[in-house]
PAVEXLUM-810482 format. One record per residue: residue in one letter; y, z, x of N, C-alpha, C in turn. Coordinates in steps of 0.2 Angstrom, whole numbers, plus 5000, padded with zeros to 4 digits. Layout:
% PAVEXLUM-810482
AYZXYZXYZX;...
***
This chain:
% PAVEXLUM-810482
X493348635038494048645036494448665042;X494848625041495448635047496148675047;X496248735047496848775045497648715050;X497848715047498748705048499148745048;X499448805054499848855051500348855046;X500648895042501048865038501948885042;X502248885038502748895040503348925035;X503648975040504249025035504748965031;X504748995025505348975022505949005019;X506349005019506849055016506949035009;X506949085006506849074997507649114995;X507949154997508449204998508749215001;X509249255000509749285008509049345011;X508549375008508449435010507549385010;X507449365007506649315007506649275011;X505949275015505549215019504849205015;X504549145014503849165010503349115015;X502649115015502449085021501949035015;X501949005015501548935007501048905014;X500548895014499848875017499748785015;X499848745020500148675018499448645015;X499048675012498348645009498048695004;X497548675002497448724996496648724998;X496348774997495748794996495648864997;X494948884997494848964999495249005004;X495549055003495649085009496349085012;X496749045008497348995010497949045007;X497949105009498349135004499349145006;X499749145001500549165003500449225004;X501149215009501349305011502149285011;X502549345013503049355011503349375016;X503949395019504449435023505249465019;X505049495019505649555014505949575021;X506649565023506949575028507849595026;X508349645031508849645028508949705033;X509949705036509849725040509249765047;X509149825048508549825055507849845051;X507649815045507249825042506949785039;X505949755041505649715037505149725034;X504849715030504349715025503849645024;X503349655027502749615023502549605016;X502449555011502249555005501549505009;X500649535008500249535010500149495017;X499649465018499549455025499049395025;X498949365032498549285032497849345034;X497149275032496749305031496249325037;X496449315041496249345050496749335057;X496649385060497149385065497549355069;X497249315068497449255073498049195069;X497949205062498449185058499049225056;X498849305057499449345056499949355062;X499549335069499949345075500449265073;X500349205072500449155068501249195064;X501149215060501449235054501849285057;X501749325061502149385065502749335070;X502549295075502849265079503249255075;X503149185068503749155066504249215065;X504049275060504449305060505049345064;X504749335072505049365075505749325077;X505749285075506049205075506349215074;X506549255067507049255059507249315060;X507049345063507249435061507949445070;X508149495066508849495070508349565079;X508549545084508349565088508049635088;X507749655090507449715089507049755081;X507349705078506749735071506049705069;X505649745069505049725067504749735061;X504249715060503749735052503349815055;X503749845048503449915049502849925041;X503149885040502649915030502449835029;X501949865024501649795020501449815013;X501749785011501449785002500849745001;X500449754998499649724998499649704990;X499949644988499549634983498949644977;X498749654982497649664980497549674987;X496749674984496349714990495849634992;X495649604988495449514993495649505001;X495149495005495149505011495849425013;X495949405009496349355011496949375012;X497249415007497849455008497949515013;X497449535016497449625018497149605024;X496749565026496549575033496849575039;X497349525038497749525044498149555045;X498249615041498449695042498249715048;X497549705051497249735056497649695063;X498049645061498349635069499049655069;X499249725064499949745065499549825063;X499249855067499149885065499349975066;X499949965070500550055066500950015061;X500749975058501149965051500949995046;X501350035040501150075034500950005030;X500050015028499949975024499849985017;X500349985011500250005004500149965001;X499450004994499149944991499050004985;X498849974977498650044973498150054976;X498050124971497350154972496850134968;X496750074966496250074961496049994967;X496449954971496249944978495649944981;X495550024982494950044985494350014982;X494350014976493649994974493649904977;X494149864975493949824978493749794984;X493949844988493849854995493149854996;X492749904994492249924994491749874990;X492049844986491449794980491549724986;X492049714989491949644994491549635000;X491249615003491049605008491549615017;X491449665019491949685025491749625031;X492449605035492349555039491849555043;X491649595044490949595049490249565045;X490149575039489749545035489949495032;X490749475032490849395031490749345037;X490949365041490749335048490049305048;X489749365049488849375048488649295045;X488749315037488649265030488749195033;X489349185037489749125040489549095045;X489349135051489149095057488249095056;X488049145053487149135053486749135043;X487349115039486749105033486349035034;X486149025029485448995028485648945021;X485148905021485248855015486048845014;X485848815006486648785002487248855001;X487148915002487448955003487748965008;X487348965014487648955019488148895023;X487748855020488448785021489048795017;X488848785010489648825008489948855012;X489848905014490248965016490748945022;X490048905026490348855032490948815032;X490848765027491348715025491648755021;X491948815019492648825016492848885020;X492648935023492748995027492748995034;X492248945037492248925042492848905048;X493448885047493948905052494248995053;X494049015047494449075049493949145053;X494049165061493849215062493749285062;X493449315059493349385058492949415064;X492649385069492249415076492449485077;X493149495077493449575081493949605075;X493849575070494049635063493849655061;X494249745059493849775056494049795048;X493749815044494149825037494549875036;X495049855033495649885033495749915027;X495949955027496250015021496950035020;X497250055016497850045014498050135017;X498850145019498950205023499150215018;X499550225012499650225004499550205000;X499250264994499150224988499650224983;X499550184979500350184973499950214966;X500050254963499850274956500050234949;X500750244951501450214949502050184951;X502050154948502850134950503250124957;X503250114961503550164969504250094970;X504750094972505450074974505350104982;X505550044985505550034992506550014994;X506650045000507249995002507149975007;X507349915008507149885013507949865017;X508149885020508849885022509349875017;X509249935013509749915007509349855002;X508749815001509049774995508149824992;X508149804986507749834983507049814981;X506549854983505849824982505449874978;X505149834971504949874966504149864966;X503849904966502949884968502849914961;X502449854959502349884949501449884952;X500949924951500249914950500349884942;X499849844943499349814935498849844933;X498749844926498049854923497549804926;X496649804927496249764932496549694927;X496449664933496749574932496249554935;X496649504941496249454946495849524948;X496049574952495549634951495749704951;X495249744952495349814949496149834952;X496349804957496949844958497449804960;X497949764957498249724956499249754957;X499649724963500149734960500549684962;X501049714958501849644958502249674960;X502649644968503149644972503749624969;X504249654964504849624962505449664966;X505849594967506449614971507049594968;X507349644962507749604957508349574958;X508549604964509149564966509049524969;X508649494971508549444974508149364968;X508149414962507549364956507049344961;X506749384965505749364967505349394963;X504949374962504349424961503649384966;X503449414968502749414972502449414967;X501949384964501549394957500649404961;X500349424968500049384971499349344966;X498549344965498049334961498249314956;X498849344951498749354944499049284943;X499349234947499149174948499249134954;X498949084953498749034956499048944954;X499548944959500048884956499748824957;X499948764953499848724954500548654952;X500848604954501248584950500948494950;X501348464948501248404950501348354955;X501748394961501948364965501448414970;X501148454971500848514972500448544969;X499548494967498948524965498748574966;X498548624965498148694967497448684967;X497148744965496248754964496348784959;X495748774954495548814949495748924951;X496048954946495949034949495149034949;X495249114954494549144952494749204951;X494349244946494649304943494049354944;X494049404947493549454948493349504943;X494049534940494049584939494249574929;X494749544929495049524919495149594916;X494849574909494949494906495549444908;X495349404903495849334907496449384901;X496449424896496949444891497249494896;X497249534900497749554906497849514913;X497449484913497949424918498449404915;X498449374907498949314905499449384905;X499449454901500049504900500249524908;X500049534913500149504919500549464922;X500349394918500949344921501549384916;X501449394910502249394907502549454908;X502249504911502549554915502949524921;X502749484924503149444929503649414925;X503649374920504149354919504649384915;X504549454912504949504909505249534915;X505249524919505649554926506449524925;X506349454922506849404921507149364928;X506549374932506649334941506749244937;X506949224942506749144943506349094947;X506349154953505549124959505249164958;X504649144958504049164959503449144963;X503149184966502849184972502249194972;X501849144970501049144968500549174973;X499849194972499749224977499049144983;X499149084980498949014983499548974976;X499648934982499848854979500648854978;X501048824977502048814979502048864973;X502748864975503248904971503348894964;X503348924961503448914952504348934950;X504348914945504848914941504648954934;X505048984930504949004922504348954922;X504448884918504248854916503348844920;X503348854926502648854930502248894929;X502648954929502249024926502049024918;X502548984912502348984907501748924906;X501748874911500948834911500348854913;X500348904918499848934920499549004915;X499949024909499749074904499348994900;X499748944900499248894895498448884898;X498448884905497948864907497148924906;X497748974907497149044908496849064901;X497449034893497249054889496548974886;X496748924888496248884887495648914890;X495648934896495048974899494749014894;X495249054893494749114889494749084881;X494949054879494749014871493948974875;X493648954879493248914878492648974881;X492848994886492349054885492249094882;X492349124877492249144869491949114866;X492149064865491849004863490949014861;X491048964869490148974871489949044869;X490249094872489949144872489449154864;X490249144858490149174853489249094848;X489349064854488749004852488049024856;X488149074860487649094864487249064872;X487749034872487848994881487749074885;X487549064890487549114896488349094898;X488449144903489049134907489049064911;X488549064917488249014920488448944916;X488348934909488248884905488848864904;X489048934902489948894900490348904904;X490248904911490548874918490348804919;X489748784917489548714917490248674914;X490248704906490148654899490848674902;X491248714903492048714905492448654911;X491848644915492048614920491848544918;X491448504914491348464912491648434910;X492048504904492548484900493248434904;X493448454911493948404916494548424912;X494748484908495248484905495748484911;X495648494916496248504923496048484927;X495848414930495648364931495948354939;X496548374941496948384947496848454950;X496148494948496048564952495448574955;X495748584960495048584965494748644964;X494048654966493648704967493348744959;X493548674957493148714947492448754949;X492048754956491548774956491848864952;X492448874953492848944955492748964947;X492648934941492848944935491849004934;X491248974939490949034937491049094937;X491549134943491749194945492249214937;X492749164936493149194931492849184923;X492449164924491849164917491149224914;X490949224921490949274922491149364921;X491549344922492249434923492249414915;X492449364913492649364905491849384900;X491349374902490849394898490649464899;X490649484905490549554907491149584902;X491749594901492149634894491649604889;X491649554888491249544882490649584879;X490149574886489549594884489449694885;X490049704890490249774893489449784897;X489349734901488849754910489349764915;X489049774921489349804925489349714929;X489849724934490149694937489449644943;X489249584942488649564947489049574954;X488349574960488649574965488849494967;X489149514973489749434975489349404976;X488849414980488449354983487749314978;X487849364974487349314967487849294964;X488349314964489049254960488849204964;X489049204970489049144974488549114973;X488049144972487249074972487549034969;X487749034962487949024956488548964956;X488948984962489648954963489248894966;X488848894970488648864977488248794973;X487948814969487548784963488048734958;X488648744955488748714952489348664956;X489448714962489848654966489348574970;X488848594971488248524972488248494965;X488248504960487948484955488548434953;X489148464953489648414953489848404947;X490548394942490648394936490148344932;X490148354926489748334919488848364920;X489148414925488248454923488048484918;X488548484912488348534908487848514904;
***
């Protein structure tokens, strides 16, 4: 994989958003919340070399001598948080419920590790979709505050609402709204796709898929008009109410199988088969959110990530109609 850096775009008088000109792992938006001598971060690219990347351009856009002091962190996934470590006197806010994600993912030294030395079909995976991005000299990052509730930011006068979520995409999920502006930063809790602009299948860690979908409509209960996904373009109302269609098809058909006695593993097959979204790359992604969905089901605890991935690795070779 070959990264492209992306490039700032102005969404607002007070909005820059940074949209990743390809789709795959790892590829995630970020944001610039700026306005008089004052800017803010909405999460960050997934290694430093991409955030110094995303800092430049900023420096482009931002009036002379202001810089990024804060960042709002959507989630805890190393694709939005890590690039934190190449701005690092900046206040990093994330919830508290974060941390566990932190701690349940793999720290860049140990993704690095996985990426330049694994072994087998795991290994190569990991190569061909991870493999441009460097993590040699990062370390894992933690948030300088935690949010409980609710917290309102100003960012030179315009207003920034940081709502945590009940677990979604994962245990600590929040949404940057900035009502005067109609944004919301919605980051995980989707993943866009349009038809002018395919995305990838979500992957969801943490669910059910029934608090991601309340999730999205928490996002659009704010009454914004852009929406700022956390992979793939911009949405509109109408992008966000397709994506509640898609993630409720998901979880209709994993109940499904379940309630037919299919494993999880099975009915990521028999889902992916199905080609109901035929234009989404990386349907290997639907075992991780099939997964998460059976775990509320069956009430086990969360598998570790790297046996998830056997599992992903596996039905990404096998290719659709394995079921």
């Amino acid at each position: 994989m070959t990264l492209t850096p992306a490039r700032l775009r102005r969404v607002s008088d007070s909005v820059h958003v940074w949209l990743p000109p390809r789709r795959g792992w790892g590829l995630a938006n970020c944001g610039l919340v700026s306005a008089g001598d004052e800017a803010l971060l909405v999460d960050t690219p997934y290694d430093h070399s991409l955030a110094r990347t995303l800092l430049k351009q900023a420096a482009d856009v931002l009036p002379p001598g202001v810089a990024v002091d804060r960042i709002a962190v959507t989630h805890a996934n190393g694709d939005h948080l890590w690039g934190a470590g190449a701005l690092p006197e900046a206040e990093v806010l994330a919830t508290r419920e974060a941390l566990h994600h932190i701690d349940y993912e793999p720290s860049p030294a140990q993704l690095h590790a996985l990426v330049t030395g694994g072994a087998g079909p795991l290994g190569d995976y990991l190569r061909t979709h991870f493999g441009a991005f460097d993590w040699s000299t990062a370390d894992a990052v933690r948030p300088d505050t935690v949010i409980d509730a609710e917290h309102v930011l100003s960012v030179g006068g315009v207003t920034v609402r940081l709502v945590p979520l009940p677990p979604a995409h994962t245990t600590g999920d929040l949404m940057v709204h900035l009502p005067d502006e109609g944004v919301v930063f919605t980051g995980d809790v989707v993943f866009a796709s349009t038809d002018a602009e395919p995305g990838d299948h979500p992957v969801h860690w943490a669910g059910p898929l029934d608090s991601v979908i309340d999730a999205c409509r928490q996002a659009l209960d704010t009454g914004a008009d852009t929406f700022v996904p956390g992979h793939g373009p911009l949405l509109d109302r109408s992008g966000v109410l397709a994506h509640i269609d898609y993630l409720a098809y998901v979880r209709e058909r994993a109940h499904a199988y379940h309630a037919r006695g299919r494993t999880a593993l099975e009915a990521a097959r028999a889902i992916v088969a199905e080609a109901r979204h035929p234009r989404l790359a990386l349907p290997e992604r639907l075992v991780v959110t099939v997964s998460s969905e059976y775990r509320h089901l069956d009430g086990t605890e969360p598998r570790p990530i790297l046996e998830l991935f056997v599992d992903v690795v596996a039905v990404a070779e096998e290719g659709p109609g394995s079921a």
